[in-house]
N, C-alpha and C positions, 0 to 999 in steps of 0.2 A: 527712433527708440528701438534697440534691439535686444529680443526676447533669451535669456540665457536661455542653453541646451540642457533636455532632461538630463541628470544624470543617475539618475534614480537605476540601481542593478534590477536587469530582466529573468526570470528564473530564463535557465538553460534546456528544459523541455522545449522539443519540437513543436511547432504552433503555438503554446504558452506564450503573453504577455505581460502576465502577473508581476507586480512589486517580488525581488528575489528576498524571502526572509531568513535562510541558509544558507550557510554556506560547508558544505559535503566533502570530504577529502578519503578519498578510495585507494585502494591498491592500484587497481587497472585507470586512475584519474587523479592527477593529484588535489584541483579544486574545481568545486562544480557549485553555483549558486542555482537556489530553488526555491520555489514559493512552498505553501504548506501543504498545496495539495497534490505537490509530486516529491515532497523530500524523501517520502518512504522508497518509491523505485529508485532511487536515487544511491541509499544505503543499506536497504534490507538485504540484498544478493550476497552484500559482505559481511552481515552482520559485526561484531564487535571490534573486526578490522577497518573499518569507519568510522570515521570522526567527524562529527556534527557540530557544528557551533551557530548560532544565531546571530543575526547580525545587529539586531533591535534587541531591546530590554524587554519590549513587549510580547516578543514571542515566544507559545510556551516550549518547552524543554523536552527533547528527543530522547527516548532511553534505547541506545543501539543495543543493550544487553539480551534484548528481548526480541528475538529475529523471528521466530513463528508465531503467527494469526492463529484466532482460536479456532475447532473447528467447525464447520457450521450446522450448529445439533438443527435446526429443525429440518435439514437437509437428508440429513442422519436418518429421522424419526419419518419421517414421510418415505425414505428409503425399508426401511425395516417394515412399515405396512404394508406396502408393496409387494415385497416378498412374502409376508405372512398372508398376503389376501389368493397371490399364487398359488402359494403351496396349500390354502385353504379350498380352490377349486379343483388343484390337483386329484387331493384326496377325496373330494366328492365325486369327481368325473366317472368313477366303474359305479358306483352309487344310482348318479342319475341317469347313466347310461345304458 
């Protein structure tokens, strides 16, 4: 009895074994498969110069329109107290000194 070979698509990330559930088509690539949690490195570089298609029904839907991540406010906010806690000791410094 012999067993068919997988034929199941591997995403194309390095190390990656994952089920491939895209399929990526780039300027600099013409087609690159990927699973979901690398199809963004994949096409955000190019943004809307990339074309995305799924290869399942199941998978949900890429909007390459939308090439920037938000930023990351509490990164933000924790930066600005920072600087506001500086320039808080700055100006005490001839005070308590």
């Amino acid at each position: 009895m012999s067993a068919e070979p997988d034929t199941t698509p591997v995403c194309a990330h390095p190390g990656c074994r994952r089920d491939a559930e895209y399929r990526v088509a780039t300027p600099d690539r013409p087609v690159t498969l990927r699973c979901r949690w690398h199809v963004d490195e994949a096409w955000r570089p190019h943004g809307a110069a990339a074309s995305v298609t799924a290869l399942y029904g199941d998978a949900p839907p890429i909007d390459t329109t939308r090439t920037t991540r938000r930023p990351p406010v509490g990164a933000l906010v924790l930066g600005a107290l920072f600087v506001l806690v500086v320039l808080g000791f700055a100006a005490l410094a001839p005070v308590l000194l």
